[in-house]
C-alpha positions as a LaTeX table, in Angstrom:
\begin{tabular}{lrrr}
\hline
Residue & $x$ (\AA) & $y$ (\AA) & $z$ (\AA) \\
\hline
Unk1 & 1.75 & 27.94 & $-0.38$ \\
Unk2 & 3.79 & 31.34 & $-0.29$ \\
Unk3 & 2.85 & 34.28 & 1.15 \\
Unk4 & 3.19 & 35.96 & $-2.20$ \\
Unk5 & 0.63 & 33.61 & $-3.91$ \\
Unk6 & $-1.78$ & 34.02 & $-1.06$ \\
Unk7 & $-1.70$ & 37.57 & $-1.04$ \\
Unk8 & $-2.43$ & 37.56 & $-5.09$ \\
Unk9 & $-6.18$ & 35.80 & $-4.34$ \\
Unk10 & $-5.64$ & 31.80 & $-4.09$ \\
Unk11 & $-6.96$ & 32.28 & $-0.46$ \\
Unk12 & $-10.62$ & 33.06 & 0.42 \\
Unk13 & $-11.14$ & 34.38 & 3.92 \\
Unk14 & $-13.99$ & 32.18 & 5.30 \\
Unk15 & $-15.09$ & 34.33 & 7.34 \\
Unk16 & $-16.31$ & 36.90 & 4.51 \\
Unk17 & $-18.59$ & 34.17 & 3.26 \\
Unk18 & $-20.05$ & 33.71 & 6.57 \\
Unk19 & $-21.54$ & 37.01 & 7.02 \\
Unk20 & $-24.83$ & 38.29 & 6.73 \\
Unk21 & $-23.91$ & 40.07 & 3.12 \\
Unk22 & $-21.46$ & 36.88 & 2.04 \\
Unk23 & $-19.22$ & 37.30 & $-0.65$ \\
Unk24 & $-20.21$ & 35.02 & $-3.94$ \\
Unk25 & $-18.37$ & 36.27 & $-6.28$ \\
Unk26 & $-14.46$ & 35.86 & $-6.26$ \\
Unk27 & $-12.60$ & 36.64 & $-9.02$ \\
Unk28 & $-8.86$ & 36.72 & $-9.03$ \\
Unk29 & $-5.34$ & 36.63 & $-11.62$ \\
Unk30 & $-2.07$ & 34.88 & $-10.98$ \\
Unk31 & 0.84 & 33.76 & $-12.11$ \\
Unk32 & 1.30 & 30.35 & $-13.08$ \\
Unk33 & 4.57 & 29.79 & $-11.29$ \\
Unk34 & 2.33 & 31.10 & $-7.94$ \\
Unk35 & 0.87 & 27.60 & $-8.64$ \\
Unk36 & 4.19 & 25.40 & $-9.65$ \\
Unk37 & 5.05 & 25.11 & $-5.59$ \\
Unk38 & 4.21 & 21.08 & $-6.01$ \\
Unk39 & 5.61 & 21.12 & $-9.38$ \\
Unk40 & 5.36 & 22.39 & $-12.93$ \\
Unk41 & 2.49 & 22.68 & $-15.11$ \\
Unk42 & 3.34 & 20.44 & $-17.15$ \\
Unk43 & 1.49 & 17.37 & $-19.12$ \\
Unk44 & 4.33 & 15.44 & $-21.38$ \\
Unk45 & 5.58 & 18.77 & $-24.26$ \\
Unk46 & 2.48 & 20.44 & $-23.64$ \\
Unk47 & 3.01 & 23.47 & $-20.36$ \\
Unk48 & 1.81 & 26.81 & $-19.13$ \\
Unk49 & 4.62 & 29.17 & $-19.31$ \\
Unk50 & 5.69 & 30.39 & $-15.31$ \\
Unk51 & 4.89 & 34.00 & $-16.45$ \\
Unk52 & 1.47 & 32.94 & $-17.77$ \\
Unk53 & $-1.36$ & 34.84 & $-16.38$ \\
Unk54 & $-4.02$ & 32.50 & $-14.55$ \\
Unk55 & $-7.54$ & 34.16 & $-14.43$ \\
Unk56 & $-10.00$ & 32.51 & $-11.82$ \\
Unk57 & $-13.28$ & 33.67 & $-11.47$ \\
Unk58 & $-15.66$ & 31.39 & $-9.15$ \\
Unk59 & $-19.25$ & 31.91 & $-7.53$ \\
Unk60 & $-18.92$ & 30.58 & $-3.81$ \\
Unk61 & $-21.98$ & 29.14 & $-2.03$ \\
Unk62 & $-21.90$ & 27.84 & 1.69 \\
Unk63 & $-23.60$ & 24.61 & 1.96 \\
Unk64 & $-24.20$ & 22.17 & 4.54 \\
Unk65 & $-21.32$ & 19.73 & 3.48 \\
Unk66 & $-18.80$ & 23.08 & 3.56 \\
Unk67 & $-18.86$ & 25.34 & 0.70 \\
Unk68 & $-19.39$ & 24.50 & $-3.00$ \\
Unk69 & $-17.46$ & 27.01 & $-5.63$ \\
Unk70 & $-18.08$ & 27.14 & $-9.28$ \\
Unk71 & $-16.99$ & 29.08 & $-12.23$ \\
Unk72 & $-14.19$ & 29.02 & $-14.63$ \\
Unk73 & $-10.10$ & 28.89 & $-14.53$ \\
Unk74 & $-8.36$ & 30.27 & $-18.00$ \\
Unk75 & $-4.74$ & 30.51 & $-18.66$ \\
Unk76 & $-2.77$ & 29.67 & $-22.34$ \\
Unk77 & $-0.64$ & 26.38 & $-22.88$ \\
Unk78 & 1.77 & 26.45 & $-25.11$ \\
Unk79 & 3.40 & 23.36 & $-27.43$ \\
Unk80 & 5.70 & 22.57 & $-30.24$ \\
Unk81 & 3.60 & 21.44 & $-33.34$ \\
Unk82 & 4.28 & 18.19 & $-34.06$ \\
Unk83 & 4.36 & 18.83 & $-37.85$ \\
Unk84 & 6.46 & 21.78 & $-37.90$ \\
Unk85 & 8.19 & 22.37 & $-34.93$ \\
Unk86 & 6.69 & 26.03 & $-34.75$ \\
Unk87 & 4.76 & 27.18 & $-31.55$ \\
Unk88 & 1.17 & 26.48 & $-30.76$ \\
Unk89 & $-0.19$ & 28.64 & $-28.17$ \\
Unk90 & $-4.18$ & 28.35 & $-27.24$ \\
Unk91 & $-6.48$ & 29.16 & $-24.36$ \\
Unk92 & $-8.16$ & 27.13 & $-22.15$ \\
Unk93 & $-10.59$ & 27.12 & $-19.91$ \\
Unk94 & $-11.47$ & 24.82 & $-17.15$ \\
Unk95 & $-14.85$ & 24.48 & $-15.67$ \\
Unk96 & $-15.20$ & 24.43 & $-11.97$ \\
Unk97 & $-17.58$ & 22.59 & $-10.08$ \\
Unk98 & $-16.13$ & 21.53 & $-7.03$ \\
Unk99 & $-16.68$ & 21.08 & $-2.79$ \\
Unk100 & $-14.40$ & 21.74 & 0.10 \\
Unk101 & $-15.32$ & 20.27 & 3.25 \\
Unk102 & $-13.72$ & 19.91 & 6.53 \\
Unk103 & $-13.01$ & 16.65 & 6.56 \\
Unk104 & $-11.49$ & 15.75 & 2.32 \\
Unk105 & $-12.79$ & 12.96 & 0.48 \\
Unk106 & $-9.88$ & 12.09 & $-2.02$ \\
Unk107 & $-10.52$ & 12.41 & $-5.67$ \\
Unk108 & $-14.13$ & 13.66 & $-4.26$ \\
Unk109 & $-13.77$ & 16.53 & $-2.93$ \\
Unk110 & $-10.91$ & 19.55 & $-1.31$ \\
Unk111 & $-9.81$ & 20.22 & 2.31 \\
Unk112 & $-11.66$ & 23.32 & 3.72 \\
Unk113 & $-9.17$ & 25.06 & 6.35 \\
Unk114 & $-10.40$ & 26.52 & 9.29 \\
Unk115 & $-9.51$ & 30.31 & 8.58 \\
Unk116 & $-9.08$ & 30.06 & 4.96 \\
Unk117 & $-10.47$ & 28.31 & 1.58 \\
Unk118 & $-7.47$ & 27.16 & $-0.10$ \\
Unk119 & $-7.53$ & 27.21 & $-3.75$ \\
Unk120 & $-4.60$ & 26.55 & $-5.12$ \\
Unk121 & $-4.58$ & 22.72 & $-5.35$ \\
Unk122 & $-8.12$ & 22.71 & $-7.02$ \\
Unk123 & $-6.96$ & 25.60 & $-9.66$ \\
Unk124 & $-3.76$ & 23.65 & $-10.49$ \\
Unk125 & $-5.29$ & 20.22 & $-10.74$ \\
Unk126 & $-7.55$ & 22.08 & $-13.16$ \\
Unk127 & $-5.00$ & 23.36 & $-15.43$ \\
Unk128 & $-3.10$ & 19.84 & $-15.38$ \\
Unk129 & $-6.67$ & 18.19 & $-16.28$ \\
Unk130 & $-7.06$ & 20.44 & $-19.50$ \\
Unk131 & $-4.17$ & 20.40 & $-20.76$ \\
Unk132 & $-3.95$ & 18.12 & $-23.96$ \\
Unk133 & $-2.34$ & 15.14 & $-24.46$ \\
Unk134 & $-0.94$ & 13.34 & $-27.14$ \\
Unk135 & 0.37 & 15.10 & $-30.51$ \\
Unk136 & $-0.22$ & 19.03 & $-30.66$ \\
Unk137 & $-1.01$ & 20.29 & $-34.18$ \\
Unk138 & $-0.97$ & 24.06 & $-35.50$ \\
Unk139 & $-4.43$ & 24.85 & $-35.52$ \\
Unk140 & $-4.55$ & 26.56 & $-38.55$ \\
Unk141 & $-6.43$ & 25.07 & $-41.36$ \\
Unk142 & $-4.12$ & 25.03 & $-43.72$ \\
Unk143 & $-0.79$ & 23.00 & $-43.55$ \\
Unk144 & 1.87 & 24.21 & $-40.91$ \\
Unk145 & 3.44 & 27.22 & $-42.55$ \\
Unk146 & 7.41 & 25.81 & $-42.36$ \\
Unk147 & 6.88 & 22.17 & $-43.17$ \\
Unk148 & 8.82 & 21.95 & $-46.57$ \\
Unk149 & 6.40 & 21.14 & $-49.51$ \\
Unk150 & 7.97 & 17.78 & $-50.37$ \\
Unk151 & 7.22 & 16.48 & $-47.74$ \\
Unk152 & 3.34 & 17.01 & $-48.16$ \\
Unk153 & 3.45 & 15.70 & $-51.66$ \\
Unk154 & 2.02 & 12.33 & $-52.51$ \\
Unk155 & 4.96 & 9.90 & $-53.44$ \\
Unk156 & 4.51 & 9.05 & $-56.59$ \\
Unk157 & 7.25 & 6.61 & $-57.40$ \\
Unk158 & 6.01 & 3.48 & $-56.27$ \\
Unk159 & 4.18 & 2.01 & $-59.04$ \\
Unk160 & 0.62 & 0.81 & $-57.77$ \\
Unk161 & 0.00 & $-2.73$ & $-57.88$ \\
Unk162 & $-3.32$ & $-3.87$ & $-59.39$ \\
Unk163 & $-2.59$ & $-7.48$ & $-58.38$ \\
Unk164 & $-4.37$ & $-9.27$ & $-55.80$ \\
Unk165 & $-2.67$ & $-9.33$ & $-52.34$ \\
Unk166 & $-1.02$ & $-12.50$ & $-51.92$ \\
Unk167 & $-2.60$ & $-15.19$ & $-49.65$ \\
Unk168 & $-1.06$ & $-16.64$ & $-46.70$ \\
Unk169 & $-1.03$ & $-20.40$ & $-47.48$ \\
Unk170 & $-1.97$ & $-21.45$ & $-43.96$ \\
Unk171 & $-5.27$ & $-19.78$ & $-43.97$ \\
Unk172 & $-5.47$ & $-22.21$ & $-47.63$ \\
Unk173 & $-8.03$ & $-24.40$ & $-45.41$ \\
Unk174 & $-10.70$ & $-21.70$ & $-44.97$ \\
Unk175 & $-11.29$ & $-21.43$ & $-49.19$ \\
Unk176 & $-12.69$ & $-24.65$ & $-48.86$ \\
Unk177 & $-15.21$ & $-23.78$ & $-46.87$ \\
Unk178 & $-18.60$ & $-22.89$ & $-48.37$ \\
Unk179 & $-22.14$ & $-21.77$ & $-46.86$ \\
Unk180 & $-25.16$ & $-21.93$ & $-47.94$ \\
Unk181 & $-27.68$ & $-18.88$ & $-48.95$ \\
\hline
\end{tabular}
């Protein structure tokens, strides 16, 4: 991690929690390219822009496994809408209930350093967990504001056929079954 983003609060001084008036409360902002040093926030067309304020604000307790932080991450994502190109920007928040021990359990729980809790990995696996996937849609609820109106109107110039569907003839067999009531 850079200097810069440990200097703007992804850090927490363990010493401060072990003293006999411990921090719990840590609360911190940053910007999401502080967090994009393994890569970009990104989840297929769906990203937090670089600029993008990241608010953290956690309650740290020391426990006997190392020390256990929870709390909330918030930032906005921001998307094309799928419908009408326009751009969907929303909040999110990610709750945090995680554990940082000295020796990391993968998937489990997060490496606790020896001078320093480092926060960074857990706040940007976070972001990358909340972030949606799959089509983004304009949230409004009416239609997206530029899709052109023929395009939301029914087409009417098929004629509808009242007909049965026709039957595949090698499922012909099954008709002759019958069961009894």
């Amino acid at each position: 991690m850079s200097e810069a983003a440990s200097s703007r609060g992804l850090r927490v001084p363990l010493e401060r929690l072990q003293r006999l008036e411990p921090i719990r409360y840590w609360q911190s902002s940053v910007r999401a390219l502080d967090l994009q040093q393994a890569g970009s926030l990104r989840v297929g067309e769906v990203s937090v822009d670089e600029e993008e304020l990241v608010e953290i604000d956690l309650v740290l307790d020391r426990v006997s496994e190392g020390v256990a932080v929870a709390g909330t991450v918030t930032t906005q994502w921001s998307a094309e809408c799928a419908r009408c190109l326009c751009l969907v920007r929303e909040e999110m928040v990610a709750e945090v209930e995680e554990l940082f021990e000295a020796r990391e359990r993968e998937g489990e729980s997060y490496l606790l350093g020896e001078e320093f809790l480092d926060l960074e990995p857990m706040v940007r696996e976070l972001i990358l967990l909340e972030l949606p996937i799959g089509v983004v849609r304009c949230s409004k609820a009416q239609e997206c504001e530029n899709l052109a109106p023929e395009y939301l109107a029914e087409d009417d110039s098929e004629e509808v056929d009242s007909s049965p569907p026709k039957r595949d003839p090698r499922w012909a067999a099954l008709d002759q079954i019958t069961f009894d009531d």
